[in-house]
Backbone bond lengths (Angstrom), bond angles and torsions (degrees), N, CA, C in turn:
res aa  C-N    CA-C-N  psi(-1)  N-CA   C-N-CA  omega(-1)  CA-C   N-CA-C  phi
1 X - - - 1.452 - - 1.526 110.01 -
2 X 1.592 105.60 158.71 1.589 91.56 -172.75 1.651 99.17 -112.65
3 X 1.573 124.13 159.70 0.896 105.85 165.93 1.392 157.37 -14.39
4 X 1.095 99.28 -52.39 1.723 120.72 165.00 1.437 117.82 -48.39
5 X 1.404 104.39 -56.83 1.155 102.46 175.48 1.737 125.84 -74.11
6 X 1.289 128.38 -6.63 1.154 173.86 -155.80 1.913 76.43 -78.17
7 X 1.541 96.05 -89.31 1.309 118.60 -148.44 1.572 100.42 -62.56
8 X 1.744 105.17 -37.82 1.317 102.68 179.76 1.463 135.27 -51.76
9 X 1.787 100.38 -30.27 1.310 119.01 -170.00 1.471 101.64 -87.64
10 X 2.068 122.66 -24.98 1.435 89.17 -178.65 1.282 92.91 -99.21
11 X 1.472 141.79 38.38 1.321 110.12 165.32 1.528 101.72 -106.54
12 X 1.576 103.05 -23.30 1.981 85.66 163.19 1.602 115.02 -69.71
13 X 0.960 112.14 -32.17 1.547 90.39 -178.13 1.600 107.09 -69.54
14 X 0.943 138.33 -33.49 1.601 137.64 174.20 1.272 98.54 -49.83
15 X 1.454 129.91 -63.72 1.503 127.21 -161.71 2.151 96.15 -82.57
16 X 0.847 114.98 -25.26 1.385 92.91 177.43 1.738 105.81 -135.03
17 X 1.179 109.02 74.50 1.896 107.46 -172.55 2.011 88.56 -70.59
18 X 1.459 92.49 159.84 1.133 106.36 -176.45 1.550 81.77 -120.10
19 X 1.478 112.61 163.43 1.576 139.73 170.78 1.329 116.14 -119.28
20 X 1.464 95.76 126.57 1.999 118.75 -166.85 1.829 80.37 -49.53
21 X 1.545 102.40 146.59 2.048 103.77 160.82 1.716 97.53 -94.09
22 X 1.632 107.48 140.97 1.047 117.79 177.92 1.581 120.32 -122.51
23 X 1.631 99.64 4.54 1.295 98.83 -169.58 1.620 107.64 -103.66
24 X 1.501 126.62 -150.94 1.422 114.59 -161.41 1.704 105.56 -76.97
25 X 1.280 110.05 138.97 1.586 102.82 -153.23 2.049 86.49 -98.83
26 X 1.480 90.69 110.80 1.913 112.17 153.61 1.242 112.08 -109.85
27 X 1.551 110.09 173.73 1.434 100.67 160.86 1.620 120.88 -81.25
28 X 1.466 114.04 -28.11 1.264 110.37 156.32 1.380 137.94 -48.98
29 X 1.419 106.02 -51.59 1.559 120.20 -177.16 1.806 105.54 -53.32
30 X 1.791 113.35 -41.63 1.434 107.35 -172.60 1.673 94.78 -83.11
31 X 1.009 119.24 -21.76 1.975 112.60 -172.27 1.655 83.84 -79.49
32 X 1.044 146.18 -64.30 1.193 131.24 -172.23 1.305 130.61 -57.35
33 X 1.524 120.23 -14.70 1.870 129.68 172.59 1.701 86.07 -97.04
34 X 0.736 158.55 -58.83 1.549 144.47 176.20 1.625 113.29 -45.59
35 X 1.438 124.96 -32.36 0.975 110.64 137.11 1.636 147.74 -50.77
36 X 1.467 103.20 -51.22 1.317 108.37 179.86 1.565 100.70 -72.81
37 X 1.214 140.52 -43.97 0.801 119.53 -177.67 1.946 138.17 -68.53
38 X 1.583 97.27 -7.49 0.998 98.60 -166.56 2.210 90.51 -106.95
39 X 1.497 119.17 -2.92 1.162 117.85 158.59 1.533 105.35 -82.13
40 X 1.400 151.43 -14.22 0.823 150.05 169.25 1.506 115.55 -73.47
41 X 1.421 142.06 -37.90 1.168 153.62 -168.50 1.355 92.64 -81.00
42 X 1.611 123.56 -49.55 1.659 129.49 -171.15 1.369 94.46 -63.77
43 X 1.427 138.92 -74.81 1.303 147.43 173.27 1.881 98.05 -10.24
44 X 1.065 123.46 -80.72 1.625 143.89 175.12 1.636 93.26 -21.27
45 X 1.239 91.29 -80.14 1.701 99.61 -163.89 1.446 102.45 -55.32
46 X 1.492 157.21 -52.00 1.116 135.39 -169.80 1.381 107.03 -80.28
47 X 1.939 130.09 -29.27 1.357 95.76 165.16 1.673 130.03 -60.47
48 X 1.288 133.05 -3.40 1.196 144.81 -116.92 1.754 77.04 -125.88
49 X 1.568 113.88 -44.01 1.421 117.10 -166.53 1.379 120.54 -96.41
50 X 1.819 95.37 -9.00 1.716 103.22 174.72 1.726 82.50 -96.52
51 X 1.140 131.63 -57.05 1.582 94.45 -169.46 1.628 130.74 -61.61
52 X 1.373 101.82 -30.24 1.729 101.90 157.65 1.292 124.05 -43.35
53 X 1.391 118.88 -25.73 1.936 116.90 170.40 1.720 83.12 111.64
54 X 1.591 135.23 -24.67 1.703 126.13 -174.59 1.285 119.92 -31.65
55 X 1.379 93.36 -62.74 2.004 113.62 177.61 1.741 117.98 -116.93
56 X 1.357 101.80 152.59 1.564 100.76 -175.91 1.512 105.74 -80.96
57 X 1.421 107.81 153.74 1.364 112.34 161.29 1.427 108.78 -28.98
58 X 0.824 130.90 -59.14 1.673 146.45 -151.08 1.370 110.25 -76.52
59 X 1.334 118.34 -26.00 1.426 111.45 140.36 1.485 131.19 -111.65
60 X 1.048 112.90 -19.79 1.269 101.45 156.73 1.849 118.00 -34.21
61 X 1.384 101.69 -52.85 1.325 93.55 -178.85 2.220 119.60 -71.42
62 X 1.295 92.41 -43.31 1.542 91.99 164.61 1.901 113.79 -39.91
63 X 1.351 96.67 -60.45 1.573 105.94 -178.00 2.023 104.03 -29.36
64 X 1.617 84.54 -72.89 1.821 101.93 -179.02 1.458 113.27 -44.32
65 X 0.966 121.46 -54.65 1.788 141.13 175.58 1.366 90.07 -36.75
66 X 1.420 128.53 -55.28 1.547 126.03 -144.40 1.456 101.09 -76.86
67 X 1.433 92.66 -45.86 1.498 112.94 -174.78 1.743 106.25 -60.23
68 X 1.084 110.99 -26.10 1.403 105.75 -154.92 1.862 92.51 -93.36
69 X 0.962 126.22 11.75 1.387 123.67 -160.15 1.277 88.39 -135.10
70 X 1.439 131.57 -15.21 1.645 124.81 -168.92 2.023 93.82 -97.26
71 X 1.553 107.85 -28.17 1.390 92.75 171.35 1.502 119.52 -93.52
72 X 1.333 120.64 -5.81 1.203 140.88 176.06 1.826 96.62 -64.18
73 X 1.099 108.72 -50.14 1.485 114.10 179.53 1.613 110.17 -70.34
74 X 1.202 97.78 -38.57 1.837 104.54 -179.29 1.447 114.31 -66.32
75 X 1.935 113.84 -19.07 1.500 116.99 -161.75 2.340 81.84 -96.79
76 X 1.221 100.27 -21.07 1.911 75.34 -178.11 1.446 114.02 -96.06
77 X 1.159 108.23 -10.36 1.856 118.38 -178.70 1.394 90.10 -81.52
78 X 1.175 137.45 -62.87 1.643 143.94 -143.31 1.606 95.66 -72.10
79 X 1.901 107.39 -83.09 1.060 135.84 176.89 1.726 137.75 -58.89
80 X 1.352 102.87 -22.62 1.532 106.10 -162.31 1.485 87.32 -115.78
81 X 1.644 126.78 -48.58 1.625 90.24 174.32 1.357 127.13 -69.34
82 X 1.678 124.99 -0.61 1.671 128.81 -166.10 1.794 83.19 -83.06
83 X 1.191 138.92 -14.56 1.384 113.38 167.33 1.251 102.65 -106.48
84 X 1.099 145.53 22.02 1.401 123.03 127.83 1.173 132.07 -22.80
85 X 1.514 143.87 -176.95 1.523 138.26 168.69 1.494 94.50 -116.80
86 X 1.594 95.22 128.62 1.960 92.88 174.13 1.546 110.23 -94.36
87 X 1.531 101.17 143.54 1.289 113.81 164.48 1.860 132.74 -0.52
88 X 0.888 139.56 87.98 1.537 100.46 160.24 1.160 154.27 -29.91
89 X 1.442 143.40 107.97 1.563 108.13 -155.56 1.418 96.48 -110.03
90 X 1.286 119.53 163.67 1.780 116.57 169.22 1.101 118.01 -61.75
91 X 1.404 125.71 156.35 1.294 137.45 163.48 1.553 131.22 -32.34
92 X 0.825 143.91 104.86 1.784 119.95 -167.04 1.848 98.80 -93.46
93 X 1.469 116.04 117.32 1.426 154.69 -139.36 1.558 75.84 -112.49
94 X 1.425 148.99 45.95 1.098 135.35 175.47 1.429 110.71 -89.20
């Protein structure tokens, strides 16, 4: 890698660090903390831009609202059907 890219890569990870998953490892459970975590970083940045004077309260909060309903959807697709009961499947007679 060349420098550039060097710098590029640690300044995204500074502005968006991701967090090791430590909890019971699914594929849901990690698609769902990559969610939360990446609604958590968004959360940051628009309070960050309503207190700068960028955006009004008034959307700032719409913004969050939206957001907060897009992982709300991500926690019953991901999380709420993995406790469902799966299927039985047949034996494979191979």
């Amino acid at each position: 890698m060349t420098d550039r890219q060097d710098a590029n890569r640690e300044k995204e990870q500074f502005f968006y660090p991701i967090g090791r998953y430590r909890g019971e490892f699914t594929p849901e459970h990690l698609a769902f903390n990559a969610n939360l975590q990446e609604f958590a970083q968004r959360v940051v940045l628009i309070c960050g831009l309503e207190t700068g004077g960028k955006i009004s309260s008034t959307d700032a909060y719409k913004q969050i609202k939206e957001l907060w309903q897009q992982l709300k959807k991500s926690k019953q697709e991901l999380l709420d059907q993995a406790k469902r009961e799966k299927p039985d499947l047949p034996e494979d007679d191979s």
